[in-house]
C-alpha positions in Angstrom: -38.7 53.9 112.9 -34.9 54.7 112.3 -33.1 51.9 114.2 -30.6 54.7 116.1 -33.9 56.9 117.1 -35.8 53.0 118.2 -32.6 52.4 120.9 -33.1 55.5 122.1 -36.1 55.5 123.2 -36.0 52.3 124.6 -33.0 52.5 126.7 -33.8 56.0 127.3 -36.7 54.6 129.0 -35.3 51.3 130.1 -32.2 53.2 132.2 -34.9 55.6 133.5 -37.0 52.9 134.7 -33.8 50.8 136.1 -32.5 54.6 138.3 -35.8 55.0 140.0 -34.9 53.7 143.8 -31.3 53.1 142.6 -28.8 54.2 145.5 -27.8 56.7 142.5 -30.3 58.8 142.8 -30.4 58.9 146.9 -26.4 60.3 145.9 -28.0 63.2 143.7 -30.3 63.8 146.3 -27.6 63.9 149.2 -25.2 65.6 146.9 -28.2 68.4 146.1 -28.1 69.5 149.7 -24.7 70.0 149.9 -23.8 71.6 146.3 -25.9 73.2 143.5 -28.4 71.1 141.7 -26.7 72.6 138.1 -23.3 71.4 139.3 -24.6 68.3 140.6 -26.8 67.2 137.2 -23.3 68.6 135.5 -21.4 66.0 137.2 -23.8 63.2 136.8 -24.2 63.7 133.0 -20.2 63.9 132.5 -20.1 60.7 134.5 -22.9 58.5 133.0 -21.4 59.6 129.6 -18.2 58.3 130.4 -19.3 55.3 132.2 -22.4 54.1 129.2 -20.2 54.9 126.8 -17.7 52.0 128.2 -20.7 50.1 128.5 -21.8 50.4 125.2 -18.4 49.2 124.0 -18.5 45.9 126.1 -22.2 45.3 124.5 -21.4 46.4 120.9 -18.2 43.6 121.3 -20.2 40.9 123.0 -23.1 40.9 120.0 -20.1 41.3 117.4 -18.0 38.1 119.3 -21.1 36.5 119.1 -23.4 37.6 116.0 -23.8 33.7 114.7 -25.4 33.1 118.3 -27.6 36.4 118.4 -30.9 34.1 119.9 -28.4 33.1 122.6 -27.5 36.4 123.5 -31.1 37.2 123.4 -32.0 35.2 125.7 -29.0 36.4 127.9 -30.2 39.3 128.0 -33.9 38.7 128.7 -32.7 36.4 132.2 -30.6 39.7 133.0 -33.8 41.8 132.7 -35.3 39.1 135.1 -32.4 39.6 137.3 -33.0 43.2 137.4 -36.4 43.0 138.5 -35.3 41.2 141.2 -32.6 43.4 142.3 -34.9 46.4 141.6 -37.3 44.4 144.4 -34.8 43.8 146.6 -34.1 47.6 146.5 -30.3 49.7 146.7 -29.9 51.6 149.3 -27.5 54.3 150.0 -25.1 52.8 153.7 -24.2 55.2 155.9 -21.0 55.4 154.8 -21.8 56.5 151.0 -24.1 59.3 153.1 -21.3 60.3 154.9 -18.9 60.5 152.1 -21.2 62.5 149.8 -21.9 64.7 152.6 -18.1 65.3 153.4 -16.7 65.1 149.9 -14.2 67.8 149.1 -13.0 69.5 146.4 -15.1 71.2 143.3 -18.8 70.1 142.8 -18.0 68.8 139.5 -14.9 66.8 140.8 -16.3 65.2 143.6 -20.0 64.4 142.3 -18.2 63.5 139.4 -15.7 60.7 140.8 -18.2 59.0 143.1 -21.0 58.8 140.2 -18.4 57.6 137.9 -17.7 55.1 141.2 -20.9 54.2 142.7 -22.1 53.1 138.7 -19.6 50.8 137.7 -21.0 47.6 137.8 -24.5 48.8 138.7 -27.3 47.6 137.2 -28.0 50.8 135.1 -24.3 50.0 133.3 -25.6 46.1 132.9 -28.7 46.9 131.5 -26.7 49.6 129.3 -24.8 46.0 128.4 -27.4 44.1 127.8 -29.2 46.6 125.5 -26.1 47.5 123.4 -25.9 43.9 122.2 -29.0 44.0 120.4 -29.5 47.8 119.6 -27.5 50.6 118.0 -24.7 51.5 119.8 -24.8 55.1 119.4 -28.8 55.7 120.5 -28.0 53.5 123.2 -25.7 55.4 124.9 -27.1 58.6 124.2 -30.6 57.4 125.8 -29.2 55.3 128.6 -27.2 58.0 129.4 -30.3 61.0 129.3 -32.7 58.1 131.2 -30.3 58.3 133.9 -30.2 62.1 134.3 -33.3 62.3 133.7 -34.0 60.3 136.9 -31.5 62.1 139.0 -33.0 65.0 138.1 -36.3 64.1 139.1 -34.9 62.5 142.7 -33.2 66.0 143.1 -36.2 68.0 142.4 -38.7 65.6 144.4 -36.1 66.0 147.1 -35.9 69.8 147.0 -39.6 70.1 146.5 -41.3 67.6 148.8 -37.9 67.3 151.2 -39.0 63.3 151.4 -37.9 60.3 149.3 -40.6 59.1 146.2 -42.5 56.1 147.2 -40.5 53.9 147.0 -42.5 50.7 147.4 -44.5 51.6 144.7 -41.7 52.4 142.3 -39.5 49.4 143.3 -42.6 47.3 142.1 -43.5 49.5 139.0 -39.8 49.3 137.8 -39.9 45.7 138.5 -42.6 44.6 136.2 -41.4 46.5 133.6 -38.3 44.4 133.9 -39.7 41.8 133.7 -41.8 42.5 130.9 -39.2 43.4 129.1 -37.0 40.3 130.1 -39.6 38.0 128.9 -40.1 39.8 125.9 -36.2 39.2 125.2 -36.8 35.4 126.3 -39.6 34.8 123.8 -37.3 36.4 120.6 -34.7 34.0 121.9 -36.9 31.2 121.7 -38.6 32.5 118.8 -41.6 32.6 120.4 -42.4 36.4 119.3 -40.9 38.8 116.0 
């Protein structure tokens, strides 16, 4: 499989795993009852473009800084996927306060789902697994699969939420995304150690 078309699918599905539960998609949700669902999937995509393409960068220059250690960064990365299936446990909820903002925000659709997407990602665990996955894979399939994994996600929590008016389950995907985390963390961990490939 072409290396570009292997990253992805893997962070396509990676990012789409890491969204489900993520206080992301209870924005697209909350931000679906005020605005349209286009405009709101519009200014999701714009933002997750713009915010994995940054983190693509910071991955792409980390395995580059650090190519004569790549089992090291390897095994970074598979202890981040850990660390993601326990913050996917813990779970992300949306305060009252983001509620309350999305509710009230102002301006154009596109503008003001736009900024607090852009916001409410930076440093969120979709953008460090976007990290983490760019130091190993392709830069470009990265970010275009992370990036459609996201939406795809949002997408899904807005329809859910306009179809069913309720949240998924979200024990049962907090626990599904979790093991596939870790799965993939240990994966990573045995490469590192050169336990597997």
């Amino acid at each position: 499989m072409h290396p570009e078309l292997s990253a992805f699918l893997l962070s396509t599905a990676v990012i789409f795993v890491a969204e489900l539960g993520d206080k992301s998609q209870l924005m697209a949700m909350t931000f679906a009852a005020r605005y349209r669902a286009r405009d709101v999937l519009l200014a999701i995509t714009a933002a997750t473009l713009i915010v994995h393409l940054a983190s693509v960068g910071i991955g792409r220059f980390i395995g580059s800084a650090f190519a004569e250690q790549q089992h090291w960064i390897t095994l970074a990365a598979g202890v981040a996927f850990l660390i993601f299936a326990a913050w996917t446990l813990r779970g992300d909820e949306l305060t009252d306060e983001e509620a309350a903002k999305a509710r009230k925000a102002k301006g154009t659709a596109l503008l003001a789902v736009g900024t607090a997407f852009f916001l409410a990602e930076l440093g969120d665990k979709t953008m460090l697994a976007t990290i983490a996955l760019a130091t190993r894979e392709p830069w470009f399939g990265t970010w275009i699969g992370s990036t459609l994994g996201m939406v795809a996600a949002d997408a899904l929590a807005i329809l859910v939420g306009a179809i069913l008016g309720r949240k998924l389950p979200e024990r049962v995907i907090k626990i599904g995304a979790a093991i596939l985390f870790a799965i993939f963390g240990l994966v990573l961990i045995g490469e590192g150690l050169g336990w597997i490939g």
